[in-house]
C-alpha positions as CSV (number, residue, x, y, z in Angstrom):
1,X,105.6,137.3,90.3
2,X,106.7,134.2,88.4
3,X,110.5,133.9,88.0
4,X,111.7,134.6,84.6
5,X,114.6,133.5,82.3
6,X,115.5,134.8,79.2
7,X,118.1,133.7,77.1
8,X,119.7,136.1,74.3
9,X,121.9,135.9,71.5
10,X,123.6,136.6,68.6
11,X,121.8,134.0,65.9
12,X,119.5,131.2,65.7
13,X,121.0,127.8,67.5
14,X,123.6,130.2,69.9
15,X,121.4,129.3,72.3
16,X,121.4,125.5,71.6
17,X,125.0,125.2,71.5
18,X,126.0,127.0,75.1
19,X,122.7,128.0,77.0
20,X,120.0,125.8,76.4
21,X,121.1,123.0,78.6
22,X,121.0,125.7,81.8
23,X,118.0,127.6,80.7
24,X,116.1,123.7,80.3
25,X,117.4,123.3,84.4
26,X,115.4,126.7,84.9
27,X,112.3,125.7,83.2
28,X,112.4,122.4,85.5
29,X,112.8,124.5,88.9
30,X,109.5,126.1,87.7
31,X,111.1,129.4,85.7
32,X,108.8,130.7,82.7
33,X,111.9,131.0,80.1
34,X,112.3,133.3,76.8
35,X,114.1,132.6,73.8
36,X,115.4,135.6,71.4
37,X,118.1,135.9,68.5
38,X,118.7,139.0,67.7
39,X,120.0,138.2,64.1
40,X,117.7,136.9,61.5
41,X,120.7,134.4,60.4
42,X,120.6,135.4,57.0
43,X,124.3,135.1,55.9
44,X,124.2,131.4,57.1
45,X,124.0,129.4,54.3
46,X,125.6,128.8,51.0
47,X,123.0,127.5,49.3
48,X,120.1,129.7,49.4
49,X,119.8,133.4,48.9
50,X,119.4,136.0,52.3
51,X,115.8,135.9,51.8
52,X,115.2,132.0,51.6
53,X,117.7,131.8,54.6
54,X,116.3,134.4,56.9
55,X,112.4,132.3,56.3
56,X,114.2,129.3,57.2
57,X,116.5,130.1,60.0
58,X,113.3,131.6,61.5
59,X,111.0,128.1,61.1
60,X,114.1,126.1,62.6
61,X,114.3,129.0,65.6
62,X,110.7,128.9,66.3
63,X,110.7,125.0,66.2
64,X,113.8,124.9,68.8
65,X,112.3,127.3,70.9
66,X,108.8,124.9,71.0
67,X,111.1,122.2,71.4
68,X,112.5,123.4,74.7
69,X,109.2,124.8,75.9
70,X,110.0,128.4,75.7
71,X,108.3,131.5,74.5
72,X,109.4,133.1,71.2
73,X,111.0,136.2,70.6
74,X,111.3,137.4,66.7
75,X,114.9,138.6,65.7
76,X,115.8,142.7,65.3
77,X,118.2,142.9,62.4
78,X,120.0,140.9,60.0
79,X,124.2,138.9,60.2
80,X,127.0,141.5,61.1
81,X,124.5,144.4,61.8
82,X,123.7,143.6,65.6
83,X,125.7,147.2,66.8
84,X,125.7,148.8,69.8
85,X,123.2,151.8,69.0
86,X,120.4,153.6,70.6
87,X,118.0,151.3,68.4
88,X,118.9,148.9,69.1
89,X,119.3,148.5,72.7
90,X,115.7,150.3,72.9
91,X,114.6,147.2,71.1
92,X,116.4,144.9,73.7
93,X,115.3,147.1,76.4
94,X,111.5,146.5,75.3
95,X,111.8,143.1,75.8
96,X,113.6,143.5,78.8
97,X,110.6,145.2,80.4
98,X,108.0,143.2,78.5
99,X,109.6,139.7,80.3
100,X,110.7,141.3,83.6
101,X,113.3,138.3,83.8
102,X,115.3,137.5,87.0
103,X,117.9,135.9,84.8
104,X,119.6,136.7,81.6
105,X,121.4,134.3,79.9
106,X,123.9,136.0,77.0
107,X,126.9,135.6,75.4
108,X,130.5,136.3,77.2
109,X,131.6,140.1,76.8
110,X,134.6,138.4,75.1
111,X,134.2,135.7,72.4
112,X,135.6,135.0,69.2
113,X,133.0,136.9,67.1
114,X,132.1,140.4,67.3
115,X,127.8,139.8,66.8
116,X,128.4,137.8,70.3
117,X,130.2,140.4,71.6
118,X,127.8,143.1,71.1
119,X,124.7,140.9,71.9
120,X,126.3,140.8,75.5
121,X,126.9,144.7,75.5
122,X,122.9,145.0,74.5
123,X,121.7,142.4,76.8
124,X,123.8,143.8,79.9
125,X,122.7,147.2,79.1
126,X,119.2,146.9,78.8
127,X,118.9,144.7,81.8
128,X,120.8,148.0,83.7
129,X,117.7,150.4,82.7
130,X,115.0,148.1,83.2
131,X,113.9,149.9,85.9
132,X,115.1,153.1,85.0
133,X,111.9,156.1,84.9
134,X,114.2,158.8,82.2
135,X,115.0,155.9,79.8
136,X,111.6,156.0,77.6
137,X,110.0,152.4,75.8
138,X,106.6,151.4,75.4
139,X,106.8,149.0,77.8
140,X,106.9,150.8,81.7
141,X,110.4,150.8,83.1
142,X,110.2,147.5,85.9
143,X,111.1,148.9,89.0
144,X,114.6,147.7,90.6
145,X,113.9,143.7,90.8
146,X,116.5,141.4,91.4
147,X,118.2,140.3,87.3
148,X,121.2,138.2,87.6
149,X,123.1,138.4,84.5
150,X,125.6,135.4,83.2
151,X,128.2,135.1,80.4
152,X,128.4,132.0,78.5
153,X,131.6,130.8,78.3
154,X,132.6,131.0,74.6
155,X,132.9,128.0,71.9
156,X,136.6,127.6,71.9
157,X,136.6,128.8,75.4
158,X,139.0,132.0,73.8
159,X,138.6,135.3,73.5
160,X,139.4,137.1,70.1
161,X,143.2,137.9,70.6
162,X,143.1,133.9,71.9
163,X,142.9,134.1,75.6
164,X,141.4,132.1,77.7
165,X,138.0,132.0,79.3
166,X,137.1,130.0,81.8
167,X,133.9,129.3,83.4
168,X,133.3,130.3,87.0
169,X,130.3,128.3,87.5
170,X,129.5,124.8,85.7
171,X,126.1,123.8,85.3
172,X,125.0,119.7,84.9
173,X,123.6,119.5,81.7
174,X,123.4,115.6,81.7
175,X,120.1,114.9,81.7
176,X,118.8,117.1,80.0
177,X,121.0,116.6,76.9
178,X,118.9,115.0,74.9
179,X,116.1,117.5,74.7
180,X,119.2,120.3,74.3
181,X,120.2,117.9,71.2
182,X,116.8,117.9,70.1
183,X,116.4,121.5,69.8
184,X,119.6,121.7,67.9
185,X,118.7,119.4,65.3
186,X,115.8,121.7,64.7
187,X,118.4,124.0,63.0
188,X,119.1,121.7,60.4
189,X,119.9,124.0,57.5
190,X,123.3,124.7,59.9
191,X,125.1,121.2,59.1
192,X,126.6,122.9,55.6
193,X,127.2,126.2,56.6
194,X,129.2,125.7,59.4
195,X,131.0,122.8,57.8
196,X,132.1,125.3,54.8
197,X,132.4,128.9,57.3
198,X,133.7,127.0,61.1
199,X,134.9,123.4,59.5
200,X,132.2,122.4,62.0
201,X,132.5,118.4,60.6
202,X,128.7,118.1,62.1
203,X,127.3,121.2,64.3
204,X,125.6,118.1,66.3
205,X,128.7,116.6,67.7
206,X,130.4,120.4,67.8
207,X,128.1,121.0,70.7
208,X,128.5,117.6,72.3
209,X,132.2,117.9,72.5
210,X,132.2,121.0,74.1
211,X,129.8,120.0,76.4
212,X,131.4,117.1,77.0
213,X,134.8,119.1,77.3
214,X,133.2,121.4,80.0
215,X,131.7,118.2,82.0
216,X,136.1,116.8,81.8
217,X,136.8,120.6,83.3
218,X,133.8,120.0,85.9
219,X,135.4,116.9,87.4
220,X,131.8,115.5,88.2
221,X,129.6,116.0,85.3
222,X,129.1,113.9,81.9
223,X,127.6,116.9,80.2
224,X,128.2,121.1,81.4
225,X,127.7,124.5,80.3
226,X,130.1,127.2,81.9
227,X,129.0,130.3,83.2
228,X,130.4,133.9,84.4
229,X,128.3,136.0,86.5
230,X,128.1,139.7,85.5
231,X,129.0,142.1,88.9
232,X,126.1,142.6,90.8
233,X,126.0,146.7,91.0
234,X,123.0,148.0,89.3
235,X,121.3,144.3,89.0
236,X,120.4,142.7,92.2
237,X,121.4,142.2,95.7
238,X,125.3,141.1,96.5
239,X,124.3,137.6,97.3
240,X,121.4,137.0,94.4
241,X,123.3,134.0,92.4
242,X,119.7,132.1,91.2
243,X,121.3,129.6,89.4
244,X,122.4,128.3,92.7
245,X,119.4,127.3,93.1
246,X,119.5,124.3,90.5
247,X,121.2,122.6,94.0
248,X,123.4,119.7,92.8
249,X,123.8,120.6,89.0
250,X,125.1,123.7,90.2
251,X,129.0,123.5,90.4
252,X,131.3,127.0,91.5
253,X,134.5,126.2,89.5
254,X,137.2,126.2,92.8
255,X,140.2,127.1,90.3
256,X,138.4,130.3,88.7
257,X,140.1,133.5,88.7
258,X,138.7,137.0,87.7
């Protein structure tokens, strides 16, 4: 079986701005990677109605995904609906069992905004039952394969009552930067919104100076995204850490703390 990665989140360019760099790093070790948003984006823009916004935001997803050589996966609901509910997570949980990933890549359990939050409660959920008989999808339950979850650190690295969050694992996203870059500019209806919403002066250099901020925390790296690996019970072995095997862009932060 051919290892899998699949990164979800909230919106369309979540990825881009703290996973793609990492799940890029998979592809290159020979990982098949997934791409899925679970929101269409349709509140994300000031200038054109839900409608026009959700058609766009979908065009610019798709293009990112093709950019980073990963396989699509449409959005489930619309901009502050993405709930933890029974329909939802059977709709994650499809997916789940369709891919059959040994890594997940989702947002940290705690982050600034609540669609990131419950992504992560989706994503570590479904990945739980993906082998589980009594929990009924269309797709057969997987059998109890080894799926190593990780958190993204947040933007901000805070929490939503401010506190920290710190990565336990940095991964060296220096080379493959440019192509993370790449698939961000696909999402370029972003550059207003989240100047007028976040007071994001340019979404493009947002993500570079966080990635850049991570690579200072590193001490070795020009370029990072932090990780948290979720507890192994009910995933994979004790000792299953894949990303570990990106080698030397693989970093275990030495001053993390749980």
């Amino acid at each position: 079986m051919a290892n899998v990665a699949l990164a979800i989140a909230a919106h369309p360019d979540d990825i881009e701005f703290v996973m793609a760099g990492t799940l890029l790093r998979l592809r290159d070790t020979g990982y098949e990677i997934h791409y899925m948003n679970l929101s269409t984006g349709n509140c994300g823009s000031t200038v054109y109605d839900a409608a026009q916004t959700t058609a766009i935001r979908l065009g610019e997803a798709q293009n990112a995904a093709a950019i980073l050589g990963a396989s699509f996966h449409p959005p489930i609901c619309d901009d502050f609906e993405i709930m933890y509910s029974k329909e939802m997570l059977k709709q994650v949980a499809e997916i789940i069992r369709k891919v059959r990933p040994n890594v997940v890549l989702t947002h940290s359990p705690v982050d600034y905004m609540e669609d990131h939050m419950n992504t992560s409660r989706l994503a570590v959920t479904a990945a739980f039952i993906r082998g589980i008989a009594n929990y009924p999808t269309e797709n057969p339950p997987g059998g109890n394969y080894n799926c190593a979850v990780y958190h993204a650190v947040p933007h901000g690295l805070k929490g939503p009552l401010g506190q920290r969050v710190m990565p336990e694992i940095f991964v060296d996203t220096t080379s493959v930067h440019a192509q993370k870059l790449e698939a961000l500019r696909a999402h370029q209806s972003q550059q207003e919104w989240l100047e007028s919403s976040q007071r994001m002066n340019s979404y493009l250099l947002a993500m570079e100076d966080f990635s850049s901020k991570l690579g200072v925390m590193s001490g070795e790296f020009q370029h990072a995204e932090g990780w948290r690996k979720h507890f192994h019970l009910g995933f994979s072995e004790a000792d299953y850490d894949p990303l570990r095997e990106l080698g030397h862009y693989y970093l275990a932060n030495a001053s993390y703390t749980p």
